[in-house]
TORPA-92506 format. One record per residue: x, y, z of N, C-alpha, C in turn. Coordinates in steps of 0.1 Angstrom, whole numbers. Example, Ala and Ser with C-alpha at 12.3 -4.5 7.8 and 13.67 -1.06 7.14 Angstrom:
# residues 2
<r><n_east>132</n_east><n_north>-57</n_north><n_up>78</n_up><ca_east>123</ca_east><ca_north>-45</ca_north><ca_up>78</ca_up><c_east>132</c_east><c_north>-33</c_north><c_up>78</c_up></r>
<r><n_east>128</n_east><n_north>-22</n_north><n_up>71</n_up><ca_east>137</ca_east><ca_north>-11</ca_north><ca_up>71</ca_up><c_east>129</c_east><c_north>0</c_north><c_up>79</c_up></r>
# end
This chain:
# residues 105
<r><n_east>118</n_east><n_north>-236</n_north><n_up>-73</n_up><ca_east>105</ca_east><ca_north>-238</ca_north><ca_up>-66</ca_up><c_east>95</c_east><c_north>-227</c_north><c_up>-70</c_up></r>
<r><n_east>84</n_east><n_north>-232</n_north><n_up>-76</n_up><ca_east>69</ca_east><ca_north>-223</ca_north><ca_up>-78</ca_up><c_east>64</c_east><c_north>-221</c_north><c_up>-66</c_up></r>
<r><n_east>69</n_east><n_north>-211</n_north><n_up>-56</n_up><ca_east>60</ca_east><ca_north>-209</ca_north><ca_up>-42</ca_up><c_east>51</c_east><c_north>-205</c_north><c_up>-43</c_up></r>
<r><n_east>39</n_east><n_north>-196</n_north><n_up>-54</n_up><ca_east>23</ca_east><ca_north>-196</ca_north><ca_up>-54</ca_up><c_east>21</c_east><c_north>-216</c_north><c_up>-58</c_up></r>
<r><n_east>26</n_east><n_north>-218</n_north><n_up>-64</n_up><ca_east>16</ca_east><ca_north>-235</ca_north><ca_up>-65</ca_up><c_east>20</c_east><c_north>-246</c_north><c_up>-54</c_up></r>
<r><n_east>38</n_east><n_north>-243</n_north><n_up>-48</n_up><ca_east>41</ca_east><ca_north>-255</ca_north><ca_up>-37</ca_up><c_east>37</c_east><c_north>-250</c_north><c_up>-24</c_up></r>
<r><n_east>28</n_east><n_north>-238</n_north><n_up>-24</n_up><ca_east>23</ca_east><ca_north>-237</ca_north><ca_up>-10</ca_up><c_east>13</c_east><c_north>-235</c_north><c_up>-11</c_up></r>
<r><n_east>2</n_east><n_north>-250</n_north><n_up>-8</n_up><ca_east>-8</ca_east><ca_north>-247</ca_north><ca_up>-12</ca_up><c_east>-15</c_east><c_north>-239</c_north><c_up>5</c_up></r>
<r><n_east>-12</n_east><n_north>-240</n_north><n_up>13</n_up><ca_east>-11</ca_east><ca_north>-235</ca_north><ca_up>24</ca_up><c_east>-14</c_east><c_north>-225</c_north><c_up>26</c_up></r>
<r><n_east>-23</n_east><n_north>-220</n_north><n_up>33</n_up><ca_east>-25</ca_east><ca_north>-203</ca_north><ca_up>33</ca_up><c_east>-31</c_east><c_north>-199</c_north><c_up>46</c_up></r>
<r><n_east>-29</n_east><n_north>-183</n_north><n_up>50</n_up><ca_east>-28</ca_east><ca_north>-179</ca_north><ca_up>63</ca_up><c_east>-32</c_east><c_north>-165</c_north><c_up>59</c_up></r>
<r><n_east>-42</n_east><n_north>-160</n_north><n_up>67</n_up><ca_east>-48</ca_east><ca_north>-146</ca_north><ca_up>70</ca_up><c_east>-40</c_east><c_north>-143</c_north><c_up>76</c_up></r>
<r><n_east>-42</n_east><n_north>-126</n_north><n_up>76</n_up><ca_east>-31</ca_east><ca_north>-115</ca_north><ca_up>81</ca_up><c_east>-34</c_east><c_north>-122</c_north><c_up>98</c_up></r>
<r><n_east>-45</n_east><n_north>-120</n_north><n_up>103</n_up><ca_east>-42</ca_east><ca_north>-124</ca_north><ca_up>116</ca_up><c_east>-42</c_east><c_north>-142</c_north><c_up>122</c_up></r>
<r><n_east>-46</n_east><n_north>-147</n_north><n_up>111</n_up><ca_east>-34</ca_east><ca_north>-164</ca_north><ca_up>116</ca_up><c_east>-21</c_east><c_north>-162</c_north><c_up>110</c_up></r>
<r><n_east>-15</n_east><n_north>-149</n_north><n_up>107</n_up><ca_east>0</ca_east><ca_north>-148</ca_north><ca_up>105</ca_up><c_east>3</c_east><c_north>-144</c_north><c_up>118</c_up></r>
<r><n_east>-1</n_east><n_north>-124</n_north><n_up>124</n_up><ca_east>0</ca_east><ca_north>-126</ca_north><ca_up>137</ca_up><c_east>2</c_east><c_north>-137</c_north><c_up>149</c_up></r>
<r><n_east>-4</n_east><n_north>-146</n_north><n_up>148</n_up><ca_east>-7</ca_east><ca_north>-154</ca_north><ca_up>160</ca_up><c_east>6</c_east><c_north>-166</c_north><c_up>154</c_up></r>
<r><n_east>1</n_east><n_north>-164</n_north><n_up>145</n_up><ca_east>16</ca_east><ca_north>-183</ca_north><ca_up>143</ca_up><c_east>30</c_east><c_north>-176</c_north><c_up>147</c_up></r>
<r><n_east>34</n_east><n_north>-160</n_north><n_up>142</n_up><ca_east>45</ca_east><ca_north>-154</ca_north><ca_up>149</ca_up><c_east>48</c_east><c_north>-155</c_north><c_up>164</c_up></r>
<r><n_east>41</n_east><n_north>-154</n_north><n_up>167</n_up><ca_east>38</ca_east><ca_north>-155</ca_north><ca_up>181</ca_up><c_east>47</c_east><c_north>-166</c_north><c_up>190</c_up></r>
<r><n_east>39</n_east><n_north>-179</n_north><n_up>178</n_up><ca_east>43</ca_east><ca_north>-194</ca_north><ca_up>182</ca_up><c_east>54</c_east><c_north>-195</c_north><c_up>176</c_up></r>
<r><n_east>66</n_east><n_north>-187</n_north><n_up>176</n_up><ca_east>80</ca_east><ca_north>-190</ca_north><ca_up>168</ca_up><c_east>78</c_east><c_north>-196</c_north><c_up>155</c_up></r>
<r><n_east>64</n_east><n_north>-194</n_north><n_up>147</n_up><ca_east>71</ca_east><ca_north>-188</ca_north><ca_up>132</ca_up><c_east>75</c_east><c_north>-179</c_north><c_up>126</c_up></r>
<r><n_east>81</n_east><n_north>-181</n_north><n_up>115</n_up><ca_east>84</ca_east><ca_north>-169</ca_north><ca_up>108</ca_up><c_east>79</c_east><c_north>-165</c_north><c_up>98</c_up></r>
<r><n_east>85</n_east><n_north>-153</n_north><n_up>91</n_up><ca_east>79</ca_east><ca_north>-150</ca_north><ca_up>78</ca_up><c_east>88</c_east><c_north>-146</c_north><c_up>68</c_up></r>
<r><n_east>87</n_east><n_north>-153</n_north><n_up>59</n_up><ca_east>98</ca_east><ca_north>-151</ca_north><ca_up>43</ca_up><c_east>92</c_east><c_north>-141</c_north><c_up>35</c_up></r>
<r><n_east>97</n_east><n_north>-131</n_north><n_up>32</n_up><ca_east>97</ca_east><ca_north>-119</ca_north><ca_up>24</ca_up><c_east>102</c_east><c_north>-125</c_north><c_up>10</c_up></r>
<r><n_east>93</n_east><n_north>-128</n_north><n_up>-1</n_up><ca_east>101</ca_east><ca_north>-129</ca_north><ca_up>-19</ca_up><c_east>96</c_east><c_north>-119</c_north><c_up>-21</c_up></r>
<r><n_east>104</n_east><n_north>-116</n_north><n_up>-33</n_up><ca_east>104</ca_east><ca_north>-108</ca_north><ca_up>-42</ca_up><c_east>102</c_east><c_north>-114</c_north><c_up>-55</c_up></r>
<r><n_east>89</n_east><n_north>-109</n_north><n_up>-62</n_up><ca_east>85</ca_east><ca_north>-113</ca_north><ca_up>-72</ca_up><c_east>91</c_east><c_north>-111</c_north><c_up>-84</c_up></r>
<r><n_east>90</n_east><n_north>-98</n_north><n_up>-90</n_up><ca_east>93</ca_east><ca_north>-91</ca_north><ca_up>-92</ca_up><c_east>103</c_east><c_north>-79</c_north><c_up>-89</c_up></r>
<r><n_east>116</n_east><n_north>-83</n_north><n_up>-95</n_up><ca_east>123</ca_east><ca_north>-73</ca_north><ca_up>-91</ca_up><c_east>118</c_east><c_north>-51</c_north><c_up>-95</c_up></r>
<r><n_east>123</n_east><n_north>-47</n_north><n_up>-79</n_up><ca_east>113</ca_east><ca_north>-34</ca_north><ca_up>-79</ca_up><c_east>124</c_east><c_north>-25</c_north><c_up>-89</c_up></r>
<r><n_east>119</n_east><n_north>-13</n_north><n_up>-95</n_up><ca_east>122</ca_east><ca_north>-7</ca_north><ca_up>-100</ca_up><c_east>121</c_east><c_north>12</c_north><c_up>-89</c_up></r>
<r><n_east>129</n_east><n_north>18</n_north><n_up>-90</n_up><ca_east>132</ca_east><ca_north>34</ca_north><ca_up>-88</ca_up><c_east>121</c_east><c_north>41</c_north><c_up>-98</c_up></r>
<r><n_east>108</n_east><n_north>47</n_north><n_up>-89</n_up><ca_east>108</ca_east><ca_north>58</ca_north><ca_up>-97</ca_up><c_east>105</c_east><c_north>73</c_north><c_up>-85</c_up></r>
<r><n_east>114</n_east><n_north>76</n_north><n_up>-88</n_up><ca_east>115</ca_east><ca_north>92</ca_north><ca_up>-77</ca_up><c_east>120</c_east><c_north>90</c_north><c_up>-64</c_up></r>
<r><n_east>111</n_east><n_north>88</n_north><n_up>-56</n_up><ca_east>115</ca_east><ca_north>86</ca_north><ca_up>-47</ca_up><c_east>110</c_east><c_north>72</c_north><c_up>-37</c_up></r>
<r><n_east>100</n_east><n_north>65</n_north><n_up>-50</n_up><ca_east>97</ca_east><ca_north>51</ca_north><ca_up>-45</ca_up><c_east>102</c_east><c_north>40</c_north><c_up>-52</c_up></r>
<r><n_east>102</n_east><n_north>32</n_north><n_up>-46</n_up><ca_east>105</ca_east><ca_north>19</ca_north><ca_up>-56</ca_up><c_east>96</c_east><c_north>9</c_north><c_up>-55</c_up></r>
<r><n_east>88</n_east><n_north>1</n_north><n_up>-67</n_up><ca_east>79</ca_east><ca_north>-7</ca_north><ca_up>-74</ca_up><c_east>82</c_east><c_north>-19</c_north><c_up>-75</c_up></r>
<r><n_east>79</n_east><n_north>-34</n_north><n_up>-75</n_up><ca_east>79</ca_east><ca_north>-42</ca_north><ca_up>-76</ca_up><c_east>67</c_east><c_north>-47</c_north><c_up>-67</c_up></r>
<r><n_east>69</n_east><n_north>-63</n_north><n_up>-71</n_up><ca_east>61</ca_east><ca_north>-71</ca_north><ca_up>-62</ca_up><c_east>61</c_east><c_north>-80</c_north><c_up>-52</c_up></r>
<r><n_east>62</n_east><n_north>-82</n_north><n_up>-38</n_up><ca_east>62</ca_east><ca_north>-92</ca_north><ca_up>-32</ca_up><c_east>55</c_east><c_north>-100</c_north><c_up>-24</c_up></r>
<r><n_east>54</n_east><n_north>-111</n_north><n_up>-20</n_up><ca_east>44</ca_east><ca_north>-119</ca_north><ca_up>-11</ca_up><c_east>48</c_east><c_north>-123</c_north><c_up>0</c_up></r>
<r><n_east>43</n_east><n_north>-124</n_north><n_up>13</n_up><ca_east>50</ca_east><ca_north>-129</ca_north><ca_up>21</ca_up><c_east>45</c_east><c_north>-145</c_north><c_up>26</c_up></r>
<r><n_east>50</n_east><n_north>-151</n_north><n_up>33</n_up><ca_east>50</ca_east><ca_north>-165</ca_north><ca_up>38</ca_up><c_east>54</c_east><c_north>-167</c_north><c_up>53</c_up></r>
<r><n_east>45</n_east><n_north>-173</n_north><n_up>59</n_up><ca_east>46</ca_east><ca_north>-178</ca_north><ca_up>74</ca_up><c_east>53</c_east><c_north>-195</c_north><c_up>72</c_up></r>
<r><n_east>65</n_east><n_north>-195</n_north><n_up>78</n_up><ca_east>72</ca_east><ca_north>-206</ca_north><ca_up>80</ca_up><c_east>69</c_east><c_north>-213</c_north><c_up>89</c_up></r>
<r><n_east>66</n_east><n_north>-227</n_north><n_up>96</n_up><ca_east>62</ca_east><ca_north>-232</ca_north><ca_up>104</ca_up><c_east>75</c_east><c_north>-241</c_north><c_up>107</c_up></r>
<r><n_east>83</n_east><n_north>-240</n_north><n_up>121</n_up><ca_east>97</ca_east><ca_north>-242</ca_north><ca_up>129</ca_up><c_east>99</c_east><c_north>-257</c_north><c_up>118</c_up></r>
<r><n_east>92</n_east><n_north>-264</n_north><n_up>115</n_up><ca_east>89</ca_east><ca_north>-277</ca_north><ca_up>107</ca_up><c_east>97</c_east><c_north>-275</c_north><c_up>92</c_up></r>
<r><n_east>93</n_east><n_north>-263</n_north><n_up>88</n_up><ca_east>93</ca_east><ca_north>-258</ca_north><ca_up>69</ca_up><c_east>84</c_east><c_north>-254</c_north><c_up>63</c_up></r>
<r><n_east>72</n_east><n_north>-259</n_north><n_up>71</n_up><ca_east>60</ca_east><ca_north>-262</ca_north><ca_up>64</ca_up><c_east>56</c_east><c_north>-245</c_north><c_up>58</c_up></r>
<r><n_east>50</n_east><n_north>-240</n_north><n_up>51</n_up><ca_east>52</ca_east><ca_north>-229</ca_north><ca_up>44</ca_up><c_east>36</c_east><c_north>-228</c_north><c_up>39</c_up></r>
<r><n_east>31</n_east><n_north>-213</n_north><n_up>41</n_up><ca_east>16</ca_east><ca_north>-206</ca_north><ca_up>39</ca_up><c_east>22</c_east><c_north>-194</c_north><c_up>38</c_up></r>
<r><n_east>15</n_east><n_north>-195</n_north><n_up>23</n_up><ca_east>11</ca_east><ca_north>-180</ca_north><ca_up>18</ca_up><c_east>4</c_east><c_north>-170</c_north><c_up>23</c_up></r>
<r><n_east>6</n_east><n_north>-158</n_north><n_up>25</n_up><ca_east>-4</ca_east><ca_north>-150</ca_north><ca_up>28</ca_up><c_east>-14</c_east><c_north>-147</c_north><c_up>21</c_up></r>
<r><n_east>-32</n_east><n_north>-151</n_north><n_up>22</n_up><ca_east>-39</ca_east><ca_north>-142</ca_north><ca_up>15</ca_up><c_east>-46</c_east><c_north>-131</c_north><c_up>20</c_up></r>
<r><n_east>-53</n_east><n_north>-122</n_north><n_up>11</n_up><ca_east>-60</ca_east><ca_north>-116</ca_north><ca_up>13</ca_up><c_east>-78</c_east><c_north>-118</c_north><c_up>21</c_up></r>
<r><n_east>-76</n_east><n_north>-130</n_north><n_up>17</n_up><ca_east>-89</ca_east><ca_north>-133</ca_north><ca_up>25</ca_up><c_east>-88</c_east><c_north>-150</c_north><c_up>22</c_up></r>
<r><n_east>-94</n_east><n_north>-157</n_north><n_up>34</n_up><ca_east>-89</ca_east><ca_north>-173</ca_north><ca_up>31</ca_up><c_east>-103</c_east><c_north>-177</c_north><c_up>21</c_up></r>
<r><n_east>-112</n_east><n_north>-168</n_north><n_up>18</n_up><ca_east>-126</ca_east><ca_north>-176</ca_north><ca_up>7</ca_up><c_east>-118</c_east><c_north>-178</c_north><c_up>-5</c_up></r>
<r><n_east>-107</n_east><n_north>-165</n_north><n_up>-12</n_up><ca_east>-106</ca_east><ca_north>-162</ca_north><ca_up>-22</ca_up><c_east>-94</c_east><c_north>-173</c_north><c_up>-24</c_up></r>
<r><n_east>-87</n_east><n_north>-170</n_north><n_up>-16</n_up><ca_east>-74</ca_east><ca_north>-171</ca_north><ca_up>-15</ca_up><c_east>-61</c_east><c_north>-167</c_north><c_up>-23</c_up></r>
<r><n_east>-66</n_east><n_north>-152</n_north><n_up>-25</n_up><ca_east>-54</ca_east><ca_north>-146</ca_north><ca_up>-41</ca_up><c_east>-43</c_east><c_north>-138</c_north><c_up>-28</c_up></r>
<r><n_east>-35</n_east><n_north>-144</n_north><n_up>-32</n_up><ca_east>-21</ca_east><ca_north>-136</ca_north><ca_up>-24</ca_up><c_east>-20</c_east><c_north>-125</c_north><c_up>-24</c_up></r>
<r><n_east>-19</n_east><n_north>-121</n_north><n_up>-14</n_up><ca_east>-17</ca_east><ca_north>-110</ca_north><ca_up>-11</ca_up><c_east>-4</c_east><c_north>-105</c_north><c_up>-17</c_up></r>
<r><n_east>-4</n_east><n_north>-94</n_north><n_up>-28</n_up><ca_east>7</ca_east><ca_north>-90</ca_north><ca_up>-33</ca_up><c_east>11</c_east><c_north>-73</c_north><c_up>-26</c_up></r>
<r><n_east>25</n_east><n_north>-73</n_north><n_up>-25</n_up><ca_east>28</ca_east><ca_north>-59</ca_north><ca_up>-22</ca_up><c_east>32</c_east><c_north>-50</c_north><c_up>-32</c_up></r>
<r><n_east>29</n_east><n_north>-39</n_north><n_up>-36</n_up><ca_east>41</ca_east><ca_north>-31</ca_north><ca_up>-46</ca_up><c_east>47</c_east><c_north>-22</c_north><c_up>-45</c_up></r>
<r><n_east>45</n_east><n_north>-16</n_north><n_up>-37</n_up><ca_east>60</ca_east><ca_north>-7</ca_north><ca_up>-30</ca_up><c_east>64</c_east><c_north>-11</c_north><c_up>-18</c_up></r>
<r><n_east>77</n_east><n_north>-7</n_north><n_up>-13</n_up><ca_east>86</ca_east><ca_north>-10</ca_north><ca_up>-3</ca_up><c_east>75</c_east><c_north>-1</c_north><c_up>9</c_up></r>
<r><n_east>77</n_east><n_north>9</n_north><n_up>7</n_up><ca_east>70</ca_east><ca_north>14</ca_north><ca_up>16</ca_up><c_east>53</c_east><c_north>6</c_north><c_up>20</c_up></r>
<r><n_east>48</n_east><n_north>2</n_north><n_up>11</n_up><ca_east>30</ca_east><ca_north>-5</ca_north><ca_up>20</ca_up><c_east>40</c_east><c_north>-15</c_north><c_up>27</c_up></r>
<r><n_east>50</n_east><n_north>-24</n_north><n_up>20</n_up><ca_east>55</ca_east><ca_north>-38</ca_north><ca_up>27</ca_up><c_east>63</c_east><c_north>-34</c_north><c_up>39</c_up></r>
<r><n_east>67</n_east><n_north>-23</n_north><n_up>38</n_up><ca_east>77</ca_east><ca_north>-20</ca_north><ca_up>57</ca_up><c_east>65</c_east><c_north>-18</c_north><c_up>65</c_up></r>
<r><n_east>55</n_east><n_north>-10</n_north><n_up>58</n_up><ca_east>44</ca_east><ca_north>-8</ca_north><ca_up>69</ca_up><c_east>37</c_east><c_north>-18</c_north><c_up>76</c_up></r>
<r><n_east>35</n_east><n_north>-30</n_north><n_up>67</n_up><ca_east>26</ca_east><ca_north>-40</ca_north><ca_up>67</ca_up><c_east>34</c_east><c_north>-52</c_north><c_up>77</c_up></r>
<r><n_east>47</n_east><n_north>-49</n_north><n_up>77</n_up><ca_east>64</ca_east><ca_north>-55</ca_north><ca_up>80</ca_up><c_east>61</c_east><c_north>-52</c_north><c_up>99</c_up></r>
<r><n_east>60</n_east><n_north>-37</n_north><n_up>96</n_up><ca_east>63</ca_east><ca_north>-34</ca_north><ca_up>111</ca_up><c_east>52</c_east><c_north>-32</c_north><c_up>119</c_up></r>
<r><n_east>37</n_east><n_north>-32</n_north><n_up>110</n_up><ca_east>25</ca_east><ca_north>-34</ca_north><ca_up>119</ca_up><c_east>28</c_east><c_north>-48</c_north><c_up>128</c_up></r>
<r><n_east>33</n_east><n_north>-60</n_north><n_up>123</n_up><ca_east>32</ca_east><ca_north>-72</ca_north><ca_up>127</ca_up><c_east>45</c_east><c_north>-74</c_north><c_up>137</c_up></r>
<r><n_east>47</n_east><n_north>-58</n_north><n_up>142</n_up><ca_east>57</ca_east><ca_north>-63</ca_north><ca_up>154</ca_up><c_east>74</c_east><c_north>-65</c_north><c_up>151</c_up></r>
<r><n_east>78</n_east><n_north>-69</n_north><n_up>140</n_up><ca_east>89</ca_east><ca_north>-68</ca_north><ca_up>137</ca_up><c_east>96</c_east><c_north>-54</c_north><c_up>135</c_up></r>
<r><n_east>107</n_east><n_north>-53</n_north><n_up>142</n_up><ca_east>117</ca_east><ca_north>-42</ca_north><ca_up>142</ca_up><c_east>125</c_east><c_north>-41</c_north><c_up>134</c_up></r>
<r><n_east>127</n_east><n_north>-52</n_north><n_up>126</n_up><ca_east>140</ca_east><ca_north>-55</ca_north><ca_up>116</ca_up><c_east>132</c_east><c_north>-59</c_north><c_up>105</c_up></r>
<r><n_east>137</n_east><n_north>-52</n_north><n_up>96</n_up><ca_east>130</ca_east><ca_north>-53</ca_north><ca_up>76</ca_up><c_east>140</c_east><c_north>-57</c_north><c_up>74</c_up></r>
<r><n_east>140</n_east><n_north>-68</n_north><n_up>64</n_up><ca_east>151</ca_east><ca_north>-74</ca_north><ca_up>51</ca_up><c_east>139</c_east><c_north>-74</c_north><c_up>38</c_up></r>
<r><n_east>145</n_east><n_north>-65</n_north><n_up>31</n_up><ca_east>132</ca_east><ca_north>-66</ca_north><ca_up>17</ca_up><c_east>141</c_east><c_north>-70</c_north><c_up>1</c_up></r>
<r><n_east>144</n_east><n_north>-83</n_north><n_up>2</n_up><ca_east>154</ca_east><ca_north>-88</ca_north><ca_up>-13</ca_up><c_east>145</c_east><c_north>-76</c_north><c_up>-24</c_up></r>
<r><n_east>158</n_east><n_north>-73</n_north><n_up>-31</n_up><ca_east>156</ca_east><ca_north>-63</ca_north><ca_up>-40</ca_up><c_east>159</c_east><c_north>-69</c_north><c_up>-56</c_up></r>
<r><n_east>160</n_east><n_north>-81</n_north><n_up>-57</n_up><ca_east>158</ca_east><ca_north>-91</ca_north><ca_up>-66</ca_up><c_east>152</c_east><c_north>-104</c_north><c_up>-71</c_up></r>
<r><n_east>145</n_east><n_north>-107</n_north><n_up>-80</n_up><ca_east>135</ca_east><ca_north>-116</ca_north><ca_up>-79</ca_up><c_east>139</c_east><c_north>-127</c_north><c_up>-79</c_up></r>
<r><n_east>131</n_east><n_north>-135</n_north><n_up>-70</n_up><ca_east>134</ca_east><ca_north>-151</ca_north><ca_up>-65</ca_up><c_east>143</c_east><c_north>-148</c_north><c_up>-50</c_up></r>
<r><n_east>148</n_east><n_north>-141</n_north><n_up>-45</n_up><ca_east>154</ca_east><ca_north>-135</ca_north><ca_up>-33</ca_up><c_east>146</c_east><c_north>-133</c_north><c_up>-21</c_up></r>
<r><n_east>145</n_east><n_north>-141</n_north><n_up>-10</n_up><ca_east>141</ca_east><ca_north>-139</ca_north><ca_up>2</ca_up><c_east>145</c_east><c_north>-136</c_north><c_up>11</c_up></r>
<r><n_east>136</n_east><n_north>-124</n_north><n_up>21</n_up><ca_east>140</ca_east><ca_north>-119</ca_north><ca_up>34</ca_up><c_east>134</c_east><c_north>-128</c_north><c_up>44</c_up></r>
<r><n_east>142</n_east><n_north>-131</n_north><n_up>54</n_up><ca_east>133</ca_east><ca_north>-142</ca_north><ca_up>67</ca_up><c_east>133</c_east><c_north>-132</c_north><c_up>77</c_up></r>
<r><n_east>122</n_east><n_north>-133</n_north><n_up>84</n_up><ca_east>120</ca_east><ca_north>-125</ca_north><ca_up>95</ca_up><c_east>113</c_east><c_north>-134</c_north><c_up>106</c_up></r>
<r><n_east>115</n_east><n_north>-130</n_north><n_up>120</n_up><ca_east>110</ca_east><ca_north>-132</ca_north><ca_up>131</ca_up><c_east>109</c_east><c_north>-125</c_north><c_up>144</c_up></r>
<r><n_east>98</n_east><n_north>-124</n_north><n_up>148</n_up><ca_east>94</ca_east><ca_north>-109</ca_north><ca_up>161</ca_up><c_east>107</c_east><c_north>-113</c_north><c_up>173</c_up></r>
<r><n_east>110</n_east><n_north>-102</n_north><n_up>177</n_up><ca_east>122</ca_east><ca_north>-98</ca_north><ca_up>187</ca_up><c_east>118</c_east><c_north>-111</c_north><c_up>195</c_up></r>
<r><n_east>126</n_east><n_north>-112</n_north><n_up>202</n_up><ca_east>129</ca_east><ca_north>-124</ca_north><ca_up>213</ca_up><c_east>134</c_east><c_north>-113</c_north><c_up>228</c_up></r>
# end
């Protein structure tokens, strides 16, 4: 599956907030598998709001543009992970590998 072109679907940081809310979730890929340098590790990931259905939206950066929002280190994506309420990070450390997440119950 090409998930930037089979989801044509897309969701702002805060229509991600609020769909979580409504029991969706969010898929963590890994684009790019990350690489070690020091004490960080590099790669790229995007995330996705799942709708209880399947239905699947990309995150962008802004809905005019709509360029996905990419992450590249672990550390912006835990941050960006745990601003949105989630307690639990799963971050695939291999490309094509997804993490599913969903806010505590």
């Amino acid at each position: 599956m090409n998930w930037m072109q089979d989801a044509p679907n897309v969701v702002s940081e805060d229509g991600l907030r609020k769909l979580l809310g409504e029991d969706h979730s969010c898929d963590v890929l890994c684009r790019v598998t990350p690489e070690r340098t020091g004490a960080q590790w590099s790669g790229v990931w995007t995330v996705h709001c799942v709708a209880p259905d399947g239905e699947r939206r990309l995150l962008v950066t802004a809905r005019n543009n709509m360029a996905a929002r990419e992450f590249r280190t672990i550390n912006g994506l835990t941050s960006f992970l745990t601003g949105l309420g989630l307690d639990l990070v799963s971050i695939p450390m291999v490309e094509g590998k997804i993490g599913t997440h969903q806010l505590p119950g």
